[in-house]
N, C-alpha and C positions, 0 to 999 in steps of 0.2 A: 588057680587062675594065673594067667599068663599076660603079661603087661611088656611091650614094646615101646623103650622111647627115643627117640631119635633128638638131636638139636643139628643146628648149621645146614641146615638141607640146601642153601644157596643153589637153589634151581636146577639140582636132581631130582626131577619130578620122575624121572623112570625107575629111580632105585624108590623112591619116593611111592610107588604104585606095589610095589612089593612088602613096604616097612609091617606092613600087619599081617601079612601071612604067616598063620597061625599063632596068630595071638587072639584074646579076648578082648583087649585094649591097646588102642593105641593113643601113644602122647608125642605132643610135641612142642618144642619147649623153642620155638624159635629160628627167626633168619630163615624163612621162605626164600628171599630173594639174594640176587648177589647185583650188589650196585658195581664193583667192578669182580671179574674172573681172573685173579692172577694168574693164574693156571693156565687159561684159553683166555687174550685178550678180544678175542672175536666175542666172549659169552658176556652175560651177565646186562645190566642196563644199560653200562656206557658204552661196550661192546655194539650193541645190536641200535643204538642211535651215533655214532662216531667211527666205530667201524674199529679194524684189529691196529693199523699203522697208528691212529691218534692214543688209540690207550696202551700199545704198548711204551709210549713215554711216560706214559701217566704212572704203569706200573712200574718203571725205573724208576721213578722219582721218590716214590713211595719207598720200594726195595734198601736205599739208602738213607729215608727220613728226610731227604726235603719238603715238610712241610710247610712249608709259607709259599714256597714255589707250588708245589701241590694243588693247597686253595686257588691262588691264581690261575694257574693251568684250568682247575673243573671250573671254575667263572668263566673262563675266557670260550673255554666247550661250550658250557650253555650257552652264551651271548652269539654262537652263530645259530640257535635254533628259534624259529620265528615265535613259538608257543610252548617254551620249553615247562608250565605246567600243565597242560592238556595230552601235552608228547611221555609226559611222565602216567599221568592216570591212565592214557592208554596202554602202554605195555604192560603195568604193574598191574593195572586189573584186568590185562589177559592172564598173566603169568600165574594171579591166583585163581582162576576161574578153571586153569589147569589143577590145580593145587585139589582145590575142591572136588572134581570130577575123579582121583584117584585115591583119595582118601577114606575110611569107613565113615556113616555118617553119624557113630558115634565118638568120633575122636574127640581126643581133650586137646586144647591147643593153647597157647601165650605166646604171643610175638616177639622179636628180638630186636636190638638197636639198630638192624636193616631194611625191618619190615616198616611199611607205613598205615599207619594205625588207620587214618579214616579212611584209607583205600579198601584195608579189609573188612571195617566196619559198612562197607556201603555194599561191598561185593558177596559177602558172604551171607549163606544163611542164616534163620537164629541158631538150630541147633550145635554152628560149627564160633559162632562169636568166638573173638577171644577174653580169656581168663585172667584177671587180674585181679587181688586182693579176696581171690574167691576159694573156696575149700569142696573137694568133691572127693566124695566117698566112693573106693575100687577096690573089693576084694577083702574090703572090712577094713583097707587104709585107709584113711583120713590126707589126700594128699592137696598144700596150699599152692597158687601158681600168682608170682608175680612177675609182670611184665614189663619188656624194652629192657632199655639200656638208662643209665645214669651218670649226669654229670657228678664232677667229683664233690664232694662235701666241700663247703670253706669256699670254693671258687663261687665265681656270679657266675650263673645261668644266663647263656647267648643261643639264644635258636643259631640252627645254620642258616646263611646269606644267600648259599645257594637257591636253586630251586627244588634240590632234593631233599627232604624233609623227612628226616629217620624218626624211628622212635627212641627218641634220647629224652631224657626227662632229666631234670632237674633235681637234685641229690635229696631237697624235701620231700616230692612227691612219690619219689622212688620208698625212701623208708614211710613213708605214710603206707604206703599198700604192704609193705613190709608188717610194719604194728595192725593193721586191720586182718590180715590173713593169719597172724601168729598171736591174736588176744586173749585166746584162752590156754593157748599153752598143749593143745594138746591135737599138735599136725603129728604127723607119723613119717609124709615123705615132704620135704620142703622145694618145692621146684621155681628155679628161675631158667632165665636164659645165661645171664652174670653169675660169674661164681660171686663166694663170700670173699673178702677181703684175707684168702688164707695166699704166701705169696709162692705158696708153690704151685698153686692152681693158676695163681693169676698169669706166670712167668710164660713168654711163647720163647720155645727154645729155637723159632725157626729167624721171625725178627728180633730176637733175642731182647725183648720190653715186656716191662708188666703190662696187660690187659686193664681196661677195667671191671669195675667189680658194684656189686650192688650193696650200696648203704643199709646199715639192720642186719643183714643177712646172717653176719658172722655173732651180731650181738644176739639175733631169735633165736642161732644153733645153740650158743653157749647157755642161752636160759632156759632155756624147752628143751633141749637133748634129745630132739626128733632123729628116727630110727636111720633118715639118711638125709641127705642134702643134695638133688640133682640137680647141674647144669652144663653147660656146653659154652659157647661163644669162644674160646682158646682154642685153638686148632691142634696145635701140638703143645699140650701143657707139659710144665715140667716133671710133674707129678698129677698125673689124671685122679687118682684117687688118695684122700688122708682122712685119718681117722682124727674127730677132735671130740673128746670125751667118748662118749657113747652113740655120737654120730658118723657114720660114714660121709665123708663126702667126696661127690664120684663125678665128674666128666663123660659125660654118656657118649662121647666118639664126636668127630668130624664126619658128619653123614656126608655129603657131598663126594666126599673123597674117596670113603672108603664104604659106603652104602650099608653100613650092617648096625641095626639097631640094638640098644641095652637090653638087655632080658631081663627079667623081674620074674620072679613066680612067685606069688602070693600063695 
């Protein structure tokens, strides 16, 4: 059996319409959308409501780490849109309605810290929901999917002020799906959108900062010793793949970028 999983699809929905040719299964493991396109400031959500001249500042800003300037800047973006929550569920639920229409409609899916959870939850099928603290058997794998992204342990949990509303979760909620997907001890492939807290996964050699990372993750590898550990969210890790005891854990690509999905053969 042949398993395809792609992460980071940031709204390559065309390479996106390909990822399951010739596979049996296709997975994906998060970041449907791209809230900004560093790449193309015309792309992405702030792209296509602000246009390329306002976010290529945005993405300078960023490029350097001024974050406090940052926030202000996207507050001050939104504050010239009259309905800038109505402005958001229309794009994002055209963006996935795309998503959907080139997809198998057996795909397995979990969202990541860019997607917004009740946009996809209202847009999408049942069969296409996404996966979270859930275990679905592929090819005689046992493989668990936990979803979004996570605030860091120890810190207090602040939603965003914005009107963009990620799926960031809060460092409890995040290991709670974490222990309910890994209870019995015996997943085979462990998939998130976050890697585990290992720091050569986390490291992006391009803005040269660790990412974040998902709570439990690195604690369920070490106790369970599941046969791999997939996820994505780094673009350019430092080390895409490390082995930690009897686990693999692997970086399934920047789809976006470079359009070619993980291969798996069971």
């Amino acid at each position: 059996m042949r398993i395809h999983v792609v992460a980071d699809v940031h709204g390559n929905f065309e390479a996106l319409a390909r990822a399951g040719d010739g596979a049996d299964q296709l997975m994906i493991l998060g970041d449907l959308l791209d809230y900004v396109d560093y790449h193309d400031p015309s792309g992405g959500i702030m792209g296509a409501v602000f246009g390329a001249d306002r976010i290529s500042k945005f993405v300078a800003m960023r490029t350097v780490g001024a974050f406090a300037d940052l926030h202000a800047y996207n507050l001050a973006l939104w504050a010239t849109v009259d309905n800038p929550a109505q402005t958001i569920i229309d794009i994002v639920s055209e963006r996935y309605r795309r998503v959907i229409e080139v997809i198998p409609d057996n795909t397995l899916l979990t969202l990541g810290n860019v997607d917004v959870e009740q946009i996809w939850t209202d847009v999408a099928p049942p069969n296409l929901r996404f996966l979270d603290a859930e275990v679905k058997t592929v090819g005689g794998l046992r493989f668990g999917f936990v979803a979004g992204g996570s605030g860091r342990p120890g810190n207090q949990f602040r939603r965003a002020t914005s009107p963009w509303q990620p799926f960031i979760r809060s460092a409890d909620d995040y290991l709670e799906s974490v222990t309910k997907v890994s209870r019995d001890g015996r997943i085979d492939v462990l998939c998130s959108h976050i890697p585990p807290n290992l720091l050569g996964m986390r490291y992006d050699t391009i803005p040269a900062r660790l990412e974040m990372y998902g709570p439990g993750l690195l604690q369920a590898i070490d106790r369970d010793q599941p046969a791999m550990a997939l996820s994505g969210h780094v673009h350019q890790p430092l080390m895409p793949r490390m082995r930690r005891g009897r686990t693999e854990c692997i970086n399934v690509g920047h789809f976006q970028r470079f359009g070619q999905p993980y291969v798996l053969d069971v």
